[in-house]
C-alpha positions as CSV (number, residue, x, y, z in Angstrom):
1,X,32.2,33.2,-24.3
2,X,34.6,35.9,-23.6
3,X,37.3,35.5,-26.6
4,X,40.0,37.0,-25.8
5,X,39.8,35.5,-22.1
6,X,39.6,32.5,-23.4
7,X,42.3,32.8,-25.8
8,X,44.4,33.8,-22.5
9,X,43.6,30.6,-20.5
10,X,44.2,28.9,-23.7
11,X,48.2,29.9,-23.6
12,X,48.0,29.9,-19.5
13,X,46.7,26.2,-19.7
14,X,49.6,25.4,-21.8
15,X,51.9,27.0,-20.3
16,X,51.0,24.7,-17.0
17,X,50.7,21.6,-18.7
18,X,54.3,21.9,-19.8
19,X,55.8,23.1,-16.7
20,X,54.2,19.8,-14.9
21,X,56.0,17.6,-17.6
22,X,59.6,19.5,-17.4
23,X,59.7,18.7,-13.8
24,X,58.7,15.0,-14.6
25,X,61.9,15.2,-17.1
26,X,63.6,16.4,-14.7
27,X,62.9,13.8,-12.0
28,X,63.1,11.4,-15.2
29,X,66.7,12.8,-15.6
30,X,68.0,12.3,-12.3
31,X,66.6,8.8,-11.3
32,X,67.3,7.3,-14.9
33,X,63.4,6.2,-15.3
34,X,61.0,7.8,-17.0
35,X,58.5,6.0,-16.4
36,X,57.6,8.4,-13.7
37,X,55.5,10.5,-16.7
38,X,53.2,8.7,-16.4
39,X,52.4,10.1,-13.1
40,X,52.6,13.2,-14.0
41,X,50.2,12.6,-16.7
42,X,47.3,13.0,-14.5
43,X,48.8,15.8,-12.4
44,X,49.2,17.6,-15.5
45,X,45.7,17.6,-16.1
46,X,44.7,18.6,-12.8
47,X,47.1,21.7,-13.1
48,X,45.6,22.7,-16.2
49,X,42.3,22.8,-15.1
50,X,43.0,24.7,-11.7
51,X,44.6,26.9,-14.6
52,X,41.0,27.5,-16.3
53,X,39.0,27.6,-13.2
54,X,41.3,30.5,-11.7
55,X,41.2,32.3,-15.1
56,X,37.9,32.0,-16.1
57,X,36.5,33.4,-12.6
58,X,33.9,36.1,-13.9
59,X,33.6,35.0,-17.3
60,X,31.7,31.5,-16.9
61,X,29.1,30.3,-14.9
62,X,30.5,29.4,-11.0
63,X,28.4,25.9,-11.1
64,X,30.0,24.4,-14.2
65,X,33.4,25.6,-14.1
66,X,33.0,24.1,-10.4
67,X,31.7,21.0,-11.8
68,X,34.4,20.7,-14.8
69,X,37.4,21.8,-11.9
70,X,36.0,18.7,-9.5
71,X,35.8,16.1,-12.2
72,X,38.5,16.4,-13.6
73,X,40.9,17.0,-9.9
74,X,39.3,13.4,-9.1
75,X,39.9,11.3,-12.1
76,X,43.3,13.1,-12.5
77,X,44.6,12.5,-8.9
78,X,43.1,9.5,-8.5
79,X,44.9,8.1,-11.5
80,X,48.0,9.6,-10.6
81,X,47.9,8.4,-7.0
82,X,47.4,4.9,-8.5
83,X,50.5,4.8,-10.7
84,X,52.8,6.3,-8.4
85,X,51.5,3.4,-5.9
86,X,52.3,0.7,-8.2
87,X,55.4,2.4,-10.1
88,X,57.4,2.4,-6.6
89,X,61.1,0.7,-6.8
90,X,59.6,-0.8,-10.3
91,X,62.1,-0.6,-12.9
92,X,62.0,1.1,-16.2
93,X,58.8,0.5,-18.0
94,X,59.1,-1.8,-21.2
95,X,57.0,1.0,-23.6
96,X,59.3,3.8,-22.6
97,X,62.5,1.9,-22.5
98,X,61.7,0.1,-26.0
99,X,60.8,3.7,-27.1
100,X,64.1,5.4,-25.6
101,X,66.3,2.6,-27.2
102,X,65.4,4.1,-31.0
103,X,68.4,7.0,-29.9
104,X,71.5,6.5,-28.9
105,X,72.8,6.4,-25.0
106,X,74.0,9.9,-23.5
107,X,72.7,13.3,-24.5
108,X,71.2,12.7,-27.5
109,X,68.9,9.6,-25.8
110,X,67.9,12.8,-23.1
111,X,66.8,15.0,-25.9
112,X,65.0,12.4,-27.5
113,X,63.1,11.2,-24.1
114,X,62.3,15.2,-24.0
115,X,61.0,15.9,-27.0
116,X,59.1,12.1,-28.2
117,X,57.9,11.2,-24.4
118,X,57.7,14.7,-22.4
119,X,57.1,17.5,-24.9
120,X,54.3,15.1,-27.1
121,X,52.4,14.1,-23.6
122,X,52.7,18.6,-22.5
123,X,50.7,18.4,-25.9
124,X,48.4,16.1,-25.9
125,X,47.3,17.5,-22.4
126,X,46.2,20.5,-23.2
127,X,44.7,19.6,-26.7
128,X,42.5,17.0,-25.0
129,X,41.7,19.1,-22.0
130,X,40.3,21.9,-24.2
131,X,36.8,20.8,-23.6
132,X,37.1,21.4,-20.3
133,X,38.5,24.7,-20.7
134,X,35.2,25.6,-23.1
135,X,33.2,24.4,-20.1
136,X,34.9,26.6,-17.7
137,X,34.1,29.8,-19.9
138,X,30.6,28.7,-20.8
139,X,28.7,31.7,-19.0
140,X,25.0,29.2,-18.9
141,X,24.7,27.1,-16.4
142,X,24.6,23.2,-16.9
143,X,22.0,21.4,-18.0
144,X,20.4,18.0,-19.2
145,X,23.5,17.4,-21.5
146,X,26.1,18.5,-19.2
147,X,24.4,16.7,-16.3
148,X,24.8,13.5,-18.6
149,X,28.3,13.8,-19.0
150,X,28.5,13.9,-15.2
151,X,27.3,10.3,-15.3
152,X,29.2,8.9,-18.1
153,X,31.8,10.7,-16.5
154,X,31.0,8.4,-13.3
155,X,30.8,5.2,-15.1
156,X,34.1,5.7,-16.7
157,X,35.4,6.5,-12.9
158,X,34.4,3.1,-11.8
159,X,35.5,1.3,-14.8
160,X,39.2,3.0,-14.3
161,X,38.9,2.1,-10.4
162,X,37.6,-1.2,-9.9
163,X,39.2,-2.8,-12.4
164,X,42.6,-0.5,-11.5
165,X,41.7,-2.2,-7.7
166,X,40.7,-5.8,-9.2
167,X,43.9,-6.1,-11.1
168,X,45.9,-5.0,-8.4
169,X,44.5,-7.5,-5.7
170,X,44.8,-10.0,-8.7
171,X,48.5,-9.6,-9.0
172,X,49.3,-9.7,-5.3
173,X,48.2,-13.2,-5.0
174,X,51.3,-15.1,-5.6
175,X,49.4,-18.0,-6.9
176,X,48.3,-15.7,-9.8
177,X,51.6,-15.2,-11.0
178,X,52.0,-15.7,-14.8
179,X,48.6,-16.2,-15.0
180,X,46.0,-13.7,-17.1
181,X,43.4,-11.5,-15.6
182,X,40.0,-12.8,-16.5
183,X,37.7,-11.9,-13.4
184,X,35.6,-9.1,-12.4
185,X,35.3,-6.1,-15.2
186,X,38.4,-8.1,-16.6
187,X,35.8,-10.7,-17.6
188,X,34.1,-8.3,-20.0
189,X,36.7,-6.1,-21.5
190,X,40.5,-6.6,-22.0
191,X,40.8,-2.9,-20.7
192,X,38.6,-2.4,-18.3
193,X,41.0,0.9,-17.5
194,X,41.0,2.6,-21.1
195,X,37.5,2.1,-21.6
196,X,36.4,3.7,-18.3
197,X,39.4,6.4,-20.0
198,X,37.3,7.1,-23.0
199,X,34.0,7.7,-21.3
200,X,36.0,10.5,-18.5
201,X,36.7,12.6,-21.8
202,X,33.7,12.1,-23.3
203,X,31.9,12.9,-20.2
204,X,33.8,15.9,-19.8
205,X,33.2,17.2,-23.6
206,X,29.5,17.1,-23.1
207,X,30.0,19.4,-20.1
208,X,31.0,21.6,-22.5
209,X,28.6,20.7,-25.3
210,X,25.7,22.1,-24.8
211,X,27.2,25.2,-26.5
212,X,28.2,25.7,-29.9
213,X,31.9,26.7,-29.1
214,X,32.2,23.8,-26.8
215,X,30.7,21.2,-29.4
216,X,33.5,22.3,-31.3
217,X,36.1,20.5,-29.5
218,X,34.9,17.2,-30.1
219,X,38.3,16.1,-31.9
220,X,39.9,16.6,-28.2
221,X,37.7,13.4,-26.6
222,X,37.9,11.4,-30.2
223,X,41.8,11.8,-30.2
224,X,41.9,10.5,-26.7
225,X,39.7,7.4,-27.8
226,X,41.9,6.6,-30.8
227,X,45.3,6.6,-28.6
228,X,43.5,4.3,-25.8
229,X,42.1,1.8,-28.3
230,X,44.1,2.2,-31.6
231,X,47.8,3.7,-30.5
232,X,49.8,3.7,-27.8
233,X,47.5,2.1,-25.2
234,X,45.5,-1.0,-26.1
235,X,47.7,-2.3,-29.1
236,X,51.1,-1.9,-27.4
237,X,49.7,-3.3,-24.2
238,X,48.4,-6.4,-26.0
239,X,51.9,-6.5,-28.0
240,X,53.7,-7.1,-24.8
241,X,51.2,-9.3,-23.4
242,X,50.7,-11.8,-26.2
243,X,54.5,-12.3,-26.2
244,X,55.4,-12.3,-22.7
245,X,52.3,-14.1,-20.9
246,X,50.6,-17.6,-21.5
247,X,47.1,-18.0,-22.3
248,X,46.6,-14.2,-23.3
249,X,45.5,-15.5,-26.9
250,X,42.8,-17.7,-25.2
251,X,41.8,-14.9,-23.2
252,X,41.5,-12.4,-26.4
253,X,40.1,-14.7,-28.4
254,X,36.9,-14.9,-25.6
255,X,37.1,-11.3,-24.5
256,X,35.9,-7.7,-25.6
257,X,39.0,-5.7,-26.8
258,X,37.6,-2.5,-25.7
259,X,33.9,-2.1,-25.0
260,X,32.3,-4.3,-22.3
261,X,30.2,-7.1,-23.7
262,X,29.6,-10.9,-22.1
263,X,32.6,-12.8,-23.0
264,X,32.3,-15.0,-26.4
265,X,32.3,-19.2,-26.6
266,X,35.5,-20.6,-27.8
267,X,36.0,-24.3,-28.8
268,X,37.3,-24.5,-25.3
269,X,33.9,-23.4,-24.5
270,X,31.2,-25.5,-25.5
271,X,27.6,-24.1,-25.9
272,X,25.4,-26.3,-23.1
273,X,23.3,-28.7,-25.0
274,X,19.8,-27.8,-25.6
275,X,18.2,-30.5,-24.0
276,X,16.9,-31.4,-20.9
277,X,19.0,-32.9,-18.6
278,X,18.2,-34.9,-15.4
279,X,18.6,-33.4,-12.0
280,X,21.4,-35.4,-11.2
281,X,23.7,-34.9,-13.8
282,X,26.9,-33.4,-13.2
283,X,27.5,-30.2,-15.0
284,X,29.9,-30.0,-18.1
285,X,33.7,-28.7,-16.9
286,X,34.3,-24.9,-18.1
């Protein structure tokens, strides 16, 4: 790896990470929501890696800065495309305007929605896209351990996806309103979404694995993990959930928090009796 190349994407990555979040602040600024980050969340991402794959022409091998570019312009506008669908003529999202509401209203609330929602998220952008950026300078093409990443990189895809497209048709039934998501990948995980989150990044970090200086980013995909499941994804989700909707506590109390695994038996539940029973007989309410 080219050092001082890299060193250059390194600020040039950064540097395009933060001017897709200003212009989210600005928009954020002028329509009153800011929930329109989140959007630019995944654009952001895309930018910085068309960032590293112009910059790192002639200095890493063609085939994996191709493949790290690709993945990571599908997941990222993908995702983006997804919440700008479903943020239209919404109001304010609950997590930024309980977040915003710590500062008081005018100026002072602007600079604060600047620096703790815009600013942190230009940062966390480019810290966990870094393994991407090692894989665009890696001058070896990719192999077994890079090709794997590819597919965890695809099962976190369809994870994000088809449960982004279950819940989605789930909420447009009206007689679903009020009511808690428990079908599909739902059925198996609370957050279908952040899981299939977690393996994207840890998909992408073994594209860039396979090599000592790429290995070393590994705090970029473990970061990522601990936000999702630990921080401002899964427990703040589940805050707002367990107060707001009923029968989210029966639903947790039967259902993976994170990882997909067959749902548990509660005492709502009961285990089928072992024995035999005749052909005829009805089977036991669930």
């Amino acid at each position: 790896m080219n050092t001082g190349a890299f060193l250059l994407g390194l600020a040039a990555t950064a540097a395009a990470a933060l001017v897709v979040l200003l212009v989210a602040f600005a928009v954020g600024v002028r329509t009153g929501r800011h929930r329109g980050v989140d959007v630019a969340w995944g654009l952001a991402f895309a930018a910085v890696a068309l960032t590293g794959y112009a910059l790192s022409a002639g200095h890493g091998d063609d085939g994996r800065r191709l493949l790290a570019t690709a993945l990571v312009l599908v997941w990222g506008l993908r995702l983006s495309a997804h919440l700008w669908w479903r943020a239209r003529g919404a109001p304010e999202d609950p997590r930024y305007a309980a977040m915003l509401s710590r500062a008081p209203e005018g100026p002072a609330r602007t600079r604060y929605a600047l620096r703790i929602v815009y600013l942190l998220q230009a940062a966390l952008v480019w810290f966990v896209a870094l393994p991407v950026l090692a894989a665009q300078y890696t001058d070896r093409p990719p192999g077994a351990l890079a090709w794997a990443g590819t597919a965890l990189w695809a099962v976190g895809v369809f994870f994000e996806a088809v449960g982004d497209r279950q819940l989605a048709r789930f909420k447009a039934d009206p007689g679903n309103r009020g009511a808690v998501m428990d079908r599909g990948l739902w059925r198996y995980t609370r957050h279908p979404n952040y899981f299939g989150d977690a393996c994207v990044w840890w998909g992408l970090y073994l594209l860039a694995a396979d090599t000592p200086a790429g290995a070393a980013f590994v705090l970029s995909p473990l970061l990522m993990t601990y936000l999702l499941a630990f921080g401002s994804g899964k427990p703040m989700l589940e805050r707002r959930m367990g107060a707001h909707r009923p029968g989210w506590a029966e639903y947790a109390a039967r259902t993976s928090g994170f990882l997909p695994l067959p749902p548990r038996r509660t005492p709502r539940e009961p285990r089928t009796p072992r024995t035999p029973q005749p052909p005829s007989s009805p089977r036991s309410p669930r």
